[in-house]
Each structure stands twice: as structure tokens, then as C-alpha cells.
C-alpha positions as CSV (number, residue, x, y, z in Angstrom):
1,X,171.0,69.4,202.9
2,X,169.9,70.6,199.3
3,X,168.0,73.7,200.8
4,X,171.4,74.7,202.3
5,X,173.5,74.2,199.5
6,X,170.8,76.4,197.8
7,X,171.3,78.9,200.2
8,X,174.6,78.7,200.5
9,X,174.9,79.2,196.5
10,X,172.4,82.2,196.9
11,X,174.5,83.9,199.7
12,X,178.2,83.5,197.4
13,X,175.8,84.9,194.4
14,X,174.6,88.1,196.2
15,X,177.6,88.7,197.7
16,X,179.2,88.5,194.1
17,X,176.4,90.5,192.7
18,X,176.6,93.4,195.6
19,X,180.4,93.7,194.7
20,X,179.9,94.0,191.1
21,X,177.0,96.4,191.7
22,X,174.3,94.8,190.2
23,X,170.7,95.4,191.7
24,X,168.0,92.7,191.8
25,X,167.1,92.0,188.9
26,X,170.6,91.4,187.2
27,X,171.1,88.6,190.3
28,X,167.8,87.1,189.0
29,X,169.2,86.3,185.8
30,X,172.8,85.3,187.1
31,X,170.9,82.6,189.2
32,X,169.1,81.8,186.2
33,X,172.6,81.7,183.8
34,X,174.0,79.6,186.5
35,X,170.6,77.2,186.6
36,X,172.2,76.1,182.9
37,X,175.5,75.1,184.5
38,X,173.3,72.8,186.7
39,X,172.8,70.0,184.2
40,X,176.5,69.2,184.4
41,X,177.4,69.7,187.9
42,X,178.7,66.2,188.1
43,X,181.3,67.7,185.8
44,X,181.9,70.7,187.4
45,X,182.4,69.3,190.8
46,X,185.2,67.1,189.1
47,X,186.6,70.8,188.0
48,X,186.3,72.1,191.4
49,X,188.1,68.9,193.0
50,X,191.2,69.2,190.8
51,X,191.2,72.8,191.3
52,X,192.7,73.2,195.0
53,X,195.3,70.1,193.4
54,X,196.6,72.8,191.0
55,X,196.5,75.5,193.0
56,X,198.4,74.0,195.9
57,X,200.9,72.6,192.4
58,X,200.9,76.6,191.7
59,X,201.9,77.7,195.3
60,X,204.3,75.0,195.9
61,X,206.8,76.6,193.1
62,X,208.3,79.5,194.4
63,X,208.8,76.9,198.0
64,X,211.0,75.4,195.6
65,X,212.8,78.1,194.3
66,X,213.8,79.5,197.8
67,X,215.3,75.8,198.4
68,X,217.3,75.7,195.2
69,X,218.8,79.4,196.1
70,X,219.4,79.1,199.5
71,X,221.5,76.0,198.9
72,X,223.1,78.0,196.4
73,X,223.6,80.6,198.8
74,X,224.9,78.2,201.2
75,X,227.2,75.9,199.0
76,X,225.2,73.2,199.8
77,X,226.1,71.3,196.4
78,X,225.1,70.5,193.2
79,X,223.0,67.5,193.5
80,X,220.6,69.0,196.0
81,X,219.6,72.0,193.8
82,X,219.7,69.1,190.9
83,X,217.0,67.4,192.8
84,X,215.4,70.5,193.4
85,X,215.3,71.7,189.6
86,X,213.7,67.7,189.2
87,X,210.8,68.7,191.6
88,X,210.2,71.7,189.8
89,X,210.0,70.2,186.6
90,X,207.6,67.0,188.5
91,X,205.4,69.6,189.6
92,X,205.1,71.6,186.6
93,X,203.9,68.3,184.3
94,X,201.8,67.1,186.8
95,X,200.2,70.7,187.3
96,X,199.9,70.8,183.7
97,X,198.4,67.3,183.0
98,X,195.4,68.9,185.7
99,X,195.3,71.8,184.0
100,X,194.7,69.9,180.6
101,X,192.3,67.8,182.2
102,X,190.2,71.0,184.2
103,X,190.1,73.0,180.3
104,X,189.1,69.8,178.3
105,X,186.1,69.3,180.9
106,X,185.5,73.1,181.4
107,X,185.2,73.4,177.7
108,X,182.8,70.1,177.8
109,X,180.5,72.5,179.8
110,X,181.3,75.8,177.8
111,X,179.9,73.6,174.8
112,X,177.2,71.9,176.3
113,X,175.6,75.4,177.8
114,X,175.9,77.0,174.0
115,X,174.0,73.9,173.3
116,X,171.8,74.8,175.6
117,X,170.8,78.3,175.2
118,X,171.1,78.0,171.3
119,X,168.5,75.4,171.9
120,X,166.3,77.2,174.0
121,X,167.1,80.4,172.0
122,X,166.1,79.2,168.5
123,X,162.8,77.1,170.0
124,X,161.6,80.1,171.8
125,X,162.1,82.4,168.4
126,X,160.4,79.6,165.9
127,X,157.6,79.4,169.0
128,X,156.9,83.2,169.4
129,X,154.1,84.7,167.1
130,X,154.6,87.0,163.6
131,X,154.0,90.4,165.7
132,X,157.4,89.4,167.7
133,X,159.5,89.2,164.0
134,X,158.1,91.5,162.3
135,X,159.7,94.0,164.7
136,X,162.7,92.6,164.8
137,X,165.4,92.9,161.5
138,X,166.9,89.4,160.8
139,X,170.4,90.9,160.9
140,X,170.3,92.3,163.9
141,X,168.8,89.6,165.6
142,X,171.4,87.3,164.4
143,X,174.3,89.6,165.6
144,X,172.6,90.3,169.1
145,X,172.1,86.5,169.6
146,X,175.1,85.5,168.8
147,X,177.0,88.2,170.5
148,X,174.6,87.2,173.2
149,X,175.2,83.4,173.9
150,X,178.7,83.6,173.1
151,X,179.1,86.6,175.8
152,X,176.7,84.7,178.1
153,X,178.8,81.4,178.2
154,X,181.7,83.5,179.2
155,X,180.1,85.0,181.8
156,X,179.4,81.7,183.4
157,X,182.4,79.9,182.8
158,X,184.2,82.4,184.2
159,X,181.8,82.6,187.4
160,X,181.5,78.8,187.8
161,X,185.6,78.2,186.9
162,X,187.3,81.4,187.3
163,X,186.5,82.5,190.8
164,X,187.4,79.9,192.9
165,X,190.9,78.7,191.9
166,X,191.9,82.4,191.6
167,X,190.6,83.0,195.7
168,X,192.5,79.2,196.0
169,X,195.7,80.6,194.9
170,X,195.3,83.7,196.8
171,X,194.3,81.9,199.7
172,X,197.7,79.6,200.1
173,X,199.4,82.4,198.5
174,X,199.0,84.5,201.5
175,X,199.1,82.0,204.1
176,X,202.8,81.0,202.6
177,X,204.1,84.7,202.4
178,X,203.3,85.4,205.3
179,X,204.9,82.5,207.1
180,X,208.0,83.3,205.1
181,X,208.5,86.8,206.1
182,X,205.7,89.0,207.0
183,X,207.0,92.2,206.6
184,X,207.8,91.7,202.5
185,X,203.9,90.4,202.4
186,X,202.9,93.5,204.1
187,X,205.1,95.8,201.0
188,X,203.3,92.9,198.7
189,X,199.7,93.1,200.5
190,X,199.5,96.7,200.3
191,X,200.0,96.9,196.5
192,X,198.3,93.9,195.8
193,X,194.3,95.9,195.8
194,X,195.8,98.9,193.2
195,X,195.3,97.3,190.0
196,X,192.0,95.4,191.2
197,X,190.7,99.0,191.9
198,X,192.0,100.3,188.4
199,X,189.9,97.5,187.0
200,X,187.1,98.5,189.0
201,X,187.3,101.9,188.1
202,X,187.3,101.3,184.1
203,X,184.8,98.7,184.0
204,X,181.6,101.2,183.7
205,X,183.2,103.1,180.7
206,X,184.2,99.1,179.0
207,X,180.0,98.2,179.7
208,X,179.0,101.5,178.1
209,X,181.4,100.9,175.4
210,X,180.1,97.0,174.9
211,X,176.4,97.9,174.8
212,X,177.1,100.8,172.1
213,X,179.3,98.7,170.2
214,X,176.5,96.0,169.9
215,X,173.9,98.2,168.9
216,X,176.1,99.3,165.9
217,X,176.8,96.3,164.9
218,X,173.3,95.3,165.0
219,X,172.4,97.8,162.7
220,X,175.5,97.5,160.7
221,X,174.3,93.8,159.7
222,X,170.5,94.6,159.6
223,X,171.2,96.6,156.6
224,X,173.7,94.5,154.8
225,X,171.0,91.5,155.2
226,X,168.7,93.7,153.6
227,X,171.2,94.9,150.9
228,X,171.8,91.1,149.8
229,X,168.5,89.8,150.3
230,X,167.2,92.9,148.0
231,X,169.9,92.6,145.2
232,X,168.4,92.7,142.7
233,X,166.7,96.2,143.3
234,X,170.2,97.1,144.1
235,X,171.6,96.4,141.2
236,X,168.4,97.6,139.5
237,X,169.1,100.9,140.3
238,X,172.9,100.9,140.1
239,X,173.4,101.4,144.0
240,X,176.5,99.2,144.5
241,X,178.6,101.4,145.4
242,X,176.6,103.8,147.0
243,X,175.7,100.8,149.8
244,X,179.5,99.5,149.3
245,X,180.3,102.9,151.4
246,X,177.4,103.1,153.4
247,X,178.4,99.7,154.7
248,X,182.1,100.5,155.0
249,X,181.0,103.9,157.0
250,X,179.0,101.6,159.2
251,X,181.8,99.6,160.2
252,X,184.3,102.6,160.0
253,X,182.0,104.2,163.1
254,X,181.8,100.6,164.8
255,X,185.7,100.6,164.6
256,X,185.7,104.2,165.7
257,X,184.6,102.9,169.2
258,X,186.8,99.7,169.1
259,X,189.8,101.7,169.0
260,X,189.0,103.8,171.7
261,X,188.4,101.2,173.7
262,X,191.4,99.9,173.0
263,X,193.4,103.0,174.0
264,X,191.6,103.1,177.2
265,X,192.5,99.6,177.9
266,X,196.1,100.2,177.0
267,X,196.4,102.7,179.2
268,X,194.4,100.9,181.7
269,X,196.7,97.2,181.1
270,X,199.9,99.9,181.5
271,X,199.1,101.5,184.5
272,X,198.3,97.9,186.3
273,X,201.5,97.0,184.9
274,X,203.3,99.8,186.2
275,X,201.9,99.1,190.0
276,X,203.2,95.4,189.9
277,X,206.6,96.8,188.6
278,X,206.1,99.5,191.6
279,X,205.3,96.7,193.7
280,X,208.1,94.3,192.9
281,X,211.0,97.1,192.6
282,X,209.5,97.8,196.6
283,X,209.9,94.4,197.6
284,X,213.1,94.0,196.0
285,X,214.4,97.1,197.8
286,X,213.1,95.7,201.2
287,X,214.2,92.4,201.2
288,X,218.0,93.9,199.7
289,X,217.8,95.7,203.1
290,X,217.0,92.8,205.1
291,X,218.8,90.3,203.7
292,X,221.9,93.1,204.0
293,X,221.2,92.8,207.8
294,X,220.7,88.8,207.8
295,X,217.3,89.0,208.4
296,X,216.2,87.1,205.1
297,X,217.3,85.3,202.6
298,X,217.7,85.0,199.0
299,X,215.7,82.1,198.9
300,X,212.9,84.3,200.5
301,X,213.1,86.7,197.8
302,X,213.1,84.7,195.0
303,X,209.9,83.1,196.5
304,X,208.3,86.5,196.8
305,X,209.1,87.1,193.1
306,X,207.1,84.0,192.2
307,X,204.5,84.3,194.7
308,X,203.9,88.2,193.6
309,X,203.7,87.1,189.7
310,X,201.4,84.8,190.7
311,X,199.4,86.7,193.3
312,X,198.4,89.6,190.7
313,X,197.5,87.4,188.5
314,X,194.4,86.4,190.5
315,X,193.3,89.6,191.6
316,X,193.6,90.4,188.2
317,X,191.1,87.9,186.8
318,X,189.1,88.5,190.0
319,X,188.9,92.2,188.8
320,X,188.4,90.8,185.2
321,X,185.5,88.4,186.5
322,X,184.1,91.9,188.0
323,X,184.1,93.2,184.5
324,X,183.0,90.2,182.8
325,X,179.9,90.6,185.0
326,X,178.9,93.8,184.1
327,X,179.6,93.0,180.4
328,X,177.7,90.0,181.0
329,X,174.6,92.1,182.2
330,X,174.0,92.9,178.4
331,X,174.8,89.6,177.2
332,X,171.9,88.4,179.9
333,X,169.6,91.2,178.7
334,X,170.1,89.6,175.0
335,X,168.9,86.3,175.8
336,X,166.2,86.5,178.5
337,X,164.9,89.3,176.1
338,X,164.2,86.4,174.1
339,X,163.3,84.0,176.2
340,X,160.6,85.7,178.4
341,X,159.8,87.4,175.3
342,X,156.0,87.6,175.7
343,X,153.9,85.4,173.7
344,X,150.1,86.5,173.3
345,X,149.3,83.6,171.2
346,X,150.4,80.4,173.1
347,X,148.7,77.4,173.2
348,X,145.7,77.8,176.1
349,X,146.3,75.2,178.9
350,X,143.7,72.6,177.9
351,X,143.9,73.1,174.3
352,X,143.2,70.1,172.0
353,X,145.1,68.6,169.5
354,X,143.1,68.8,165.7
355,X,142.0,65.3,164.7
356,X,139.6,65.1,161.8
357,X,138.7,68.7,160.1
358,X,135.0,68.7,158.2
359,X,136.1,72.3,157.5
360,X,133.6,74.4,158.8
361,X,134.6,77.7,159.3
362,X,133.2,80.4,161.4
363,X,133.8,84.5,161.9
364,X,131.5,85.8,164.1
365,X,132.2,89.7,164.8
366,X,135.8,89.5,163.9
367,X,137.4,92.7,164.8
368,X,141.4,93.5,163.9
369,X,143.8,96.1,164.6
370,X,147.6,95.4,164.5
371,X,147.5,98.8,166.7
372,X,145.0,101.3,168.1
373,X,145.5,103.6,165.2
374,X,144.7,101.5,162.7
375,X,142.0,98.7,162.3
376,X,142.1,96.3,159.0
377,X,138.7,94.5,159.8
378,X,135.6,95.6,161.2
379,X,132.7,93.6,162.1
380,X,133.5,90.0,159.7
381,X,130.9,87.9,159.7
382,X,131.3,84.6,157.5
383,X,129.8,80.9,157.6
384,X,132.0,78.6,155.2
385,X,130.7,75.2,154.7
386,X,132.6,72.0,154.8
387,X,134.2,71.5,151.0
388,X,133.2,75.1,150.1
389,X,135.6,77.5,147.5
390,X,135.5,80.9,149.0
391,X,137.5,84.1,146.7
392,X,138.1,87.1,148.5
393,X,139.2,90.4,146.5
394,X,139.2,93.5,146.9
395,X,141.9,96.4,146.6
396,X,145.4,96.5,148.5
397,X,144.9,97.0,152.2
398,X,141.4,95.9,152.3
399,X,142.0,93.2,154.9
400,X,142.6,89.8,152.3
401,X,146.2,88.6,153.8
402,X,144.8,89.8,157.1
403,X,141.9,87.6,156.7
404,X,143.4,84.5,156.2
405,X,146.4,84.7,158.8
406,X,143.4,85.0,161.8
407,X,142.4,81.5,160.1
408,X,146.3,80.2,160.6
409,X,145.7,81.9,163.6
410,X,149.1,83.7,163.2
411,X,147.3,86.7,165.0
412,X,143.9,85.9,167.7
413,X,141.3,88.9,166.7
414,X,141.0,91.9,168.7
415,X,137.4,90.9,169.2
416,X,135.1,88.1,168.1
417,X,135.7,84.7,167.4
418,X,137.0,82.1,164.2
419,X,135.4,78.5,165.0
420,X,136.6,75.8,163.1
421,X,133.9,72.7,163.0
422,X,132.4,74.1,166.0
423,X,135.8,74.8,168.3
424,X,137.3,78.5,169.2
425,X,140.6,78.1,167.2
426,X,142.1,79.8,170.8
427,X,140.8,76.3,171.8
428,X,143.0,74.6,169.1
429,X,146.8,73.4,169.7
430,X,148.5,75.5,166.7
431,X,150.9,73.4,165.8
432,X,148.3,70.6,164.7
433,X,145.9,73.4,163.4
434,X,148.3,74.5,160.5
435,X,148.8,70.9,160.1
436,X,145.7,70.5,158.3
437,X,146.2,73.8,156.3
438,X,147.5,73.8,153.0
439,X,148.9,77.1,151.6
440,X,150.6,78.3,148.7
441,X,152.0,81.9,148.7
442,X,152.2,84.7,145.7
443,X,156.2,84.9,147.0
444,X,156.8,81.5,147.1
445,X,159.7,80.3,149.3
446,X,161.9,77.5,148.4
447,X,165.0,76.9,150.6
448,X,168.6,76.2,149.4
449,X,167.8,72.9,149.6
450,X,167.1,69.9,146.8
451,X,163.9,70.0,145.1
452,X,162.9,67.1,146.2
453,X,163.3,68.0,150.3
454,X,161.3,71.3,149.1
455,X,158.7,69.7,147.5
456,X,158.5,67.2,150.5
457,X,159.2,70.4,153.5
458,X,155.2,69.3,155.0
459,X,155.9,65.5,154.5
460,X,159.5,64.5,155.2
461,X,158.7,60.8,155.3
462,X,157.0,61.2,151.7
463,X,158.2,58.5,149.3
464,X,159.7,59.1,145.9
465,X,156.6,58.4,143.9
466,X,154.6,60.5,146.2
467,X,156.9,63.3,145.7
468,X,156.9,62.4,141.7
469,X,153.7,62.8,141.4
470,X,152.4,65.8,143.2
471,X,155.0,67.4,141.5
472,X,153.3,65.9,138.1
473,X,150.2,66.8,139.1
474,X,151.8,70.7,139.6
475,X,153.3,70.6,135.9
476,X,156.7,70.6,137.6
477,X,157.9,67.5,136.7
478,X,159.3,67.9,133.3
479,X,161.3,71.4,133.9
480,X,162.7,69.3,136.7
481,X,163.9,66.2,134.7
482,X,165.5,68.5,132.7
483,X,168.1,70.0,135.6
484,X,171.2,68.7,136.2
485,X,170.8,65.9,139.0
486,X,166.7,66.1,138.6
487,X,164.9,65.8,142.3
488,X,168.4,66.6,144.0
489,X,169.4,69.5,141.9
490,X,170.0,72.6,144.6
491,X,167.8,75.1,144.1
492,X,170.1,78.1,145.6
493,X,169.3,80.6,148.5
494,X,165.3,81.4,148.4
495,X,165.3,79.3,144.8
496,X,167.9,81.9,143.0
497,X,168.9,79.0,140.3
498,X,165.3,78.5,139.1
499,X,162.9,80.8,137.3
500,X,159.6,82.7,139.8
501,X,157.4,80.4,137.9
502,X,159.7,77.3,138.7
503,X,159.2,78.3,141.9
504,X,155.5,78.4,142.1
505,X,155.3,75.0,140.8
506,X,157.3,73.9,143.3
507,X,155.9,75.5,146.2
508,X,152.1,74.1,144.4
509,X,153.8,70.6,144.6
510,X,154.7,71.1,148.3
511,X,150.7,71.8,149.3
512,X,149.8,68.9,147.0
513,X,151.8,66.6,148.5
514,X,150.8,67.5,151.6
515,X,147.2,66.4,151.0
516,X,145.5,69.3,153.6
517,X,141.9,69.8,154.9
518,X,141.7,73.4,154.6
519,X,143.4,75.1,151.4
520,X,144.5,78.4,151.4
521,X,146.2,79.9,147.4
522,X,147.2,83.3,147.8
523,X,147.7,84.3,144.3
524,X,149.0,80.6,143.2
525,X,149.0,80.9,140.0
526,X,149.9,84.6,139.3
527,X,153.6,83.6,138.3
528,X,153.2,81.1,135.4
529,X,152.8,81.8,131.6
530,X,149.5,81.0,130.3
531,X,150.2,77.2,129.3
532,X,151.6,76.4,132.7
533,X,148.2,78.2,134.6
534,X,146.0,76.1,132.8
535,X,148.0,72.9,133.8
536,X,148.1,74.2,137.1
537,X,144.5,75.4,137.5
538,X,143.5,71.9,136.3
539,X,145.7,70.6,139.3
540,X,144.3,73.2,141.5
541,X,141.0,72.1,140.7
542,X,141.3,68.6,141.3
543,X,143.1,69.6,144.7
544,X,140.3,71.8,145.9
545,X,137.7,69.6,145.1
546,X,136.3,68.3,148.2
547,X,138.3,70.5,150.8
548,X,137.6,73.9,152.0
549,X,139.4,76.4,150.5
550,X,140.2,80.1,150.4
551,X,141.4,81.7,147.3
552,X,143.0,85.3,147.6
553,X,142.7,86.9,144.0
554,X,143.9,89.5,142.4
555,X,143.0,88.3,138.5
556,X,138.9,87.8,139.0
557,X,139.4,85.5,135.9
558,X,140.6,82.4,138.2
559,X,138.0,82.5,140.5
560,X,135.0,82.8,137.9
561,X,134.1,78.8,139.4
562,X,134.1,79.8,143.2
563,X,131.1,78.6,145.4
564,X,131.3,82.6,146.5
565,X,133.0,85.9,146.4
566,X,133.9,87.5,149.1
567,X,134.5,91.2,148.0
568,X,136.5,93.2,151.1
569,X,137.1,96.9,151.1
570,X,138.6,98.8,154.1
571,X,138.1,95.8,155.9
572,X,134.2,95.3,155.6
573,X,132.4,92.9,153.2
574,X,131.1,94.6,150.8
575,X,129.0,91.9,148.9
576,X,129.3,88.1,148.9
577,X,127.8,86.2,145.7
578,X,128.7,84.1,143.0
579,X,130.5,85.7,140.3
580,X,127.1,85.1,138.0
581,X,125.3,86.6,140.8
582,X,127.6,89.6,141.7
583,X,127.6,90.4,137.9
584,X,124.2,90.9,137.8
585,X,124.1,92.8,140.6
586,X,126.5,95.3,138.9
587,X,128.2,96.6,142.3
588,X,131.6,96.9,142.9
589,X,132.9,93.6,142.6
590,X,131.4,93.8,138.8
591,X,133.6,97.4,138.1
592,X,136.3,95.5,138.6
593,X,135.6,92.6,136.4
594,X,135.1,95.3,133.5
595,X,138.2,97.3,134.6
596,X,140.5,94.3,134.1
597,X,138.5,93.0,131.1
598,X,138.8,96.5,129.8
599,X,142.9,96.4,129.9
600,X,143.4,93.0,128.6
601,X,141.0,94.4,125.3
602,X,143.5,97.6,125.3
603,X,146.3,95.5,125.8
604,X,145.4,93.1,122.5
């Protein structure tokens, strides 16, 4: 029984998809927008049930009308068309009372859907790897995927709920016209097709139009979130206004195309219009004639009135559900772009969950290249022992960031392999891997947010001394005590209320707190004032001791203790050494030492 229903369902769909001209792949993803309707088809079946109820409501109107003027016609008296005018009224609440109850459980599934695809949406973009947002603009994305799931839930709605009652009405319609009098539904009947066809006929120019107006938006709002998210360089170099109108000319062009839209659909709406004026002056004329000759009544016409207001009407949204699908088309490119996105860097089938870390790490013939024309590592080879301190320097664009996000595995190497304690980190579910990985940025990010949810982001279920004190043992305690409302003061969008060094501290706190196996400090400490780095080194120290940790330097003079120095340059290791050893050695790692100790002497 299920296989034919699923037949069935994919017979209506082709059918639908071969009228709105959509080749295979577009009825690919309509059976897959529909699959999200499926959840609630209970629901939806208790739509389609009360559907035919307010159609046949609908259709049994103008039946009345013809009663009420014919026994006007006839001088049949007043209390008959009074009873009449009661029916009408009867049929119009209980209609309506259906038609309140099909929108509140329609909208039940419009909402559950969005909850649905803004669910599957947002896991799929949090799950797909660094490569994926890095060529994506936030803005943009957030305009295309909202456009997108708010278009898409149209689209189905108006597939599951809008087709059906609109062939019902059409259906009965019909059948009753005819019965009536079948030479005004033949005048009706042959005008009935004209504006569906008008529809038809606009609906490429409306997808064209609905594809370039989303790609100007897109880029409309890419910028601006780049404008505000970069204002103080804005403001730096006086450019207010000069973005103000860039903005503004943006959205003047996006307008541009909105209002000749809307003076194509004017002229579209007018000229439907005009053909059901056409259509009802013809059957007025006809039936004039035949009720002249006593072939009709006026009864019959006034039913045809009602029955042609409400017989355009779902053509009309069967034309518009014609257009909503090839609208829809780019609304289902939006979202299946993002959820078959391709993801390079998912979990292998049998990969294993990270238990206990020793923190042993492993490069063996690491090879990078973010593209073909450009490689940042070349043949990295590097044993770290359990517990050990490893620096890495070296000159911008020497490999260091690069480095360290193949250990977070937030890229796999082109070739070779990272082991950690023996296991291929391909091997390794990533969600537990960073788990154990502490990290603590040169930009550190704090959310708009408390500081004491920031400080416990890696350990929600941290307690309030736990939180107290790794943020003691990050010389963050006191500047916080001294905010308005402490732990709970807001910190504002990416920690705008509080100083850069503030923020350090903070984001320090947050790996402390989180008590990792494997460290990783990109430029910790490069923020704070002298007194506050020597706190926070002291912390630093205690928090390394014992774990394996990677320290990412610019200013040699914090990593004078490491167990080694790792000293990159266009993405080779040049020399690895202790600092005492790479001194003596007097290579490149120790020209840089004197170049730094040679500007802080010119700079006392």
C-alpha cells in the first residue's frame, strides 16, 4: 500500500514538475522539500480532510444566491429569501470556523518545517570545515539563508495546501455551472485559461528578477557586515559617509529592480483583471439574452457571478503555485547548496572517540597547499613528546597558524600524516579531538554574553568557584570585581565594553578552566601591559606544566623556557633547538633575537 502511495505522490509530483518546466534535478529537490512536510503528515491529512468541507461550503454559495433571486423574481415572499439569507450567513461561519482551523494547523506545519530546515541548516554550517566559510561572506550567507528557508517554506506550503482545494473548488465549480446552464459555462470556460496563461507567460522574467534581486542583496549586506564589524578603521579613516552612500547606492540599484518588477506585475495583475472583467461583461450579455427569451434565470446569473469570482480565483493561485515553483527553484538551490555542501573533513566511518591523551604528537612528511598554486608547508617532520613545550617562529607566512590548525585538524594535509599518541588524527572523531585542546588566540573572541558564560564557553556545567578561580589564576579577577554586576556584567558584541587586554585575560581564563591535554597559545600574552604578562606568564607556566603545548611567538622573549624552538620559514623547518642552543649556533633564529633586542635598546 505504501509503495503505491509513493508512487502515486511521485506521478502528481512529475506531473507538477513537467507543467512548471522543471527538469530532473529541480523534481529531486521538490521530493526532497516535500520529505520535510512528512514528519507531520498526520497534520496535514487533517488539512486535506477539511479541505473538500470548505470547498463544497465555497460552492454551495452562489446555489444559494440563485434561490434567494429567483424567489425574488417570482414573488415567492419574504420569509423564504429570509431563510435563504440565514443559510448563507450558516454557511459562511461554518466555512470560516474550517478555514480558521485549516490556517492555524497549516501554519503549525509552516512553523514546524522552518524549524526544521533552520535546524538542519545551521548544524550542517557549524559541521562543515574552515575552507567552506572562509569562502563565504557572513552577510551574504545570512541574507541567502534566510531568503532561502523563508522562500522554501512557501514553496511547500503552497504545494502541500494550495493545490488541492484550488483543483477542489474548480472541480465542483464546474460540475455545478454546467448543470445550471451550459452554454454561460462554455462563455465562462473559455476565458477561464487567459489569465493562467498571462501568469505563465511572466513567470520566467519574475524568476530572473528573484535570482538577481537576491544576489544584490547578498552583496548589499556582505559589505555592511563588514563596514560594522570593521568600525573602527572606518571611523579611523573618516569613511562614514563615504560607505553611508555606497550603502544607500547598493540598495538604491536593489530597489531599481524591485520597482520594475513591480511595474511588470502591475501591468501583469491589470491585464488578468481586465480578462475577468471581459469574461464577466460576456456572461452578463449572454445570460441578458437568454434570460430575455426565458431560457434562464436571474437566479442562474447571479450564480454564475459567484461561481466566476470564485472560479478565477483558483486558477489564479494555480498559476501563482506555477510561479511559486520556479521562484522556489532558487530558494531550493539556497538550501541544498548548504546542505550537500561537500565536507572533505568528516568524521571517517569507524573513527574513535578521544579518551585519554599522553600527548604525543607526530608529523611525518606533512605537505600543505590551501590550492595548487601555493603550498605553506613542505616536507614537516616533528616528534613532540608527551608534556613537551614546543615555540614555533618564524616571519609572517611561514606556515605557524597553518601548523597548528592541521593539529585541530581544521584542514587534513595534502600529504603525510599528524598521529596523536600513535593514532592518524583522520582516525580521530573531531568533535572529542578539540575536546582535549586548549587554545587561546592573539584576537581573542569573547561573545556578547556575561563574563562568567565566557569564561565558562568550554565548561558550561563549571561551578562558580571553578570559574573564580581560573579566572584568578588569569589575573582577571580583580578588573572584573570592579564592573558593574562583576561575573554577569555583559561584555558587548565581540567584548566592545572591555579593554583588548581584558579580553585576553578572559579568553586565558576560558582555556584554564577548561583544564586541556594539549595547549595551544597563539600570541597569549601579546595584549597585556608588562605587570599583567608577568601575572599571566606565571599562570601560563603553571598551566603548561605537565601538558603538551605549542606556543606560536612573535616576541622570542616569552619563549626563552621552551623544551624547543621550532624556527619555520617558507614553510620548512629551518632549525629546531633550545633557545641556549639556537643562540650558539648563531643562525637565523639567533638574528632575530638580536633584531628585537636591538629595537627595545633603540627604543629605551
Amino acid at each position: 500500500m505504501e509503495t503505491i502511495i509513493q508512487k502515486t505522490k511521485d506521478g502528481i509530483l512529475a506531473k507538477v514538475a513537467g507543467l512548471a518546466g522543471l527538469d530532473r534535478v529541480k523534481l529531486t529537490q521538490m521530493r526532497r522539500a516535500i520529505g520535510f512536510v512528512t514528519p507531520h503528515r498526520r497534520t496535514v491529512a487533517i488539512i486535506l480532510a477539511i479541505m473538500p468541507v470548505i470547498a463544497a461550503l465555497g460552492a454551495l454559495e452562489p446555489l444559494i444566491y440563485k434561490l434567494v433571486f429567483d424567489r425574488l423574481a417570482g414573488n415567492k415572499g419574504l420569509a423564504s429569501v429570509l431563510l435563504a439569507v440565514g443559510a448563507i450567513m450558516l454557511a459562511a461561519l461554518i466555512r470560516e470556523g474550517f478555514n480558521a482551523i485549516s490556517n492555524r494547523l497549516s501554519w503549525k506545519v509552516r512553523l514546524a518545517v522552518n524549524y526544521q530546515l533552520l535546524d538542519a541548516t545551521t548544524s550542517r554550517l557549524h559541521a562543515l570545515p574552515l575552507s567552506y566559510h572562509r569562502g563565504e561572506t557572513v552577510g551574504g550567507l545570512m541574507t541567502r539563508l534566510n531568503h532561502g528557508i523563508n522562500g522554501f517554506v512557501a514553496a511547500v506550503a503552497d504545494i502541500a495546501f494550495g493545490i488541492l482545494p484550488g483543483l477542489m473548488y474548480l472541480a465542483i465549480s464546474v460540475v455545478v455551472m454546467v448543470r445550471l446552464d451550459w452554454r454561460l459555462s462554455l462563455v465562462v470556460i473559455l476565458f477561464a485559461p487567459l489569465p493562467a496563461l498571462i501568469g505563465v507567460f511572466a513567470s520566467k522574467e519574475q524568476t530572473a528578477r528573484e535570482s538577481s534581486l537576491l544576489y544584490r542583496w547578498g552583496v548589499v549586506f556582505s559589505r555592511f557586515n563588514e563596514v560594522l564589524a570593521g568600525i573602527v578603521t572606518v571611523k579611523s579613516f573618516a569613511m562614514e559617509d563615504a560607505e553611508r552612500k555606497r550603502f544607500m547606492g547598493d540598495v538604491s540599484e536593489a530597489h531599481g529592480i524591485v520597482r520594475r518588477g513591480v511595474a511588470t506585475d502591475t501591468k501583469i495583475g491589470a491585464t488578468q483583471n481586465l480578462v475577468v472583467m471581459l469574461a464577466k461583461a460576456c456572461s452578463i450579455g449572454c445570460a441578458v439574452y437568454l434570460i430575455s427569451r426565458g431560457e434562464t434565470t436571474v437566479g442562474t446569473l447571479m450564480a454564475f457571478l459567484g461561481y466566476q469570482g470564485g472560479l478565477f480565483g483558483p486558477v489564479n493561485s494555480l498559476t501563482s503555485i506555477y510561479q511559486t515553483l520556479r521562484k522556489a527553484t532558487i530558494s531550493f538551490d539556497i538550501i541544498f547548496s548548504i546542505l550537500d555542501a561537500e565536507d572533505r573533513l568528516q568524521d571517517a566511518p569507524h573513527a574513535v572517540a578521544v579518551q585519554q591523551v599522553k600527548g604525543e604528537v607526530l608529523f611525518r612528511n606533512v605537505h600543505f597547499a590551501y590550492n595548487e598554486d601555493r603550498t605553506i608547508l613542505s616536507n614537516i617532520n616533528l616528534h613532540v613528546q608527551p608534556g613537551e613545550t614546543v615555540a614555533i617562529v618564524g616571519p609572517s607566512g611561514s606556515g605557524k597558524t597553518t601548523l597548528i590548525s592541521l593539529l585541530q585538524r581544521f584542514y587534513d594535509p595534502t600529504s603525510g600524516s599528524i598521529r596523536l599518541d600513535g593514532v592518524d588524527l583522520r582516525f580521530l572523531q573531531q568533535r572529542s579531538l578539540r575536546q582535549q585542546i586548549g587554545v587561546v588566540l592573539q584576537d581573542a573572541l569573547v561573545f556578547n554574553d556575561t563574563i562568567r558564560n565566557n569564561i565558562a564557553y568550554g565548561k558550561p556545567d563549571a561551578t562558580k568557584a571553578e570559574i573564580e578561580a581560573a579566572a584568578v589564576a588569569a589575573n582577571a579577577h580583580k578588573f572584573i570585581c570592579q564592573l558593574p554586576g562583576g561575573y554577569d556584567f555583559i561584555v558587548g558584541e565581540r567584548g566592545s565594553r572591555i579593554s583588548v587586554g581584558e579580553r585576553q585575560r578572559i579568553s586565558i581564563a576560558r582555556a584554564l578552566l577548561k583544564n586541556p591535554s594539549l595547549l595551544i597559545l597563539d600570541e597569549a600574552t601579546s595584549a597585556l601591559d608588562a605587570e599583567s604578562e608577568a601575572l599571566v606568564q606565571d599562570a601560563l607556566d603553571r598551566l603548561i606544566k605537565g601538558r603538551t603545548s605549542f606556543i606560536i611567538a612573535h616576541r622570542l622573549s616569552t619563549i626563552v623556557g621552551a623544551d624547543r624552538i621550532l624556527v619555520l620559514k617558507d614553510g620548512h623547518i629551518i632549525e629546531s633547538d633550545t633557545h641556549q642552543a639556537l643562540m650558539e649556533q648563531g643562525g637565523y633564529y639567533a638574528s632575530l633575537v638580536e633584531c628585537q633586542s636591538r629595537g627595545l635598546l633603540l627604543a629605551s
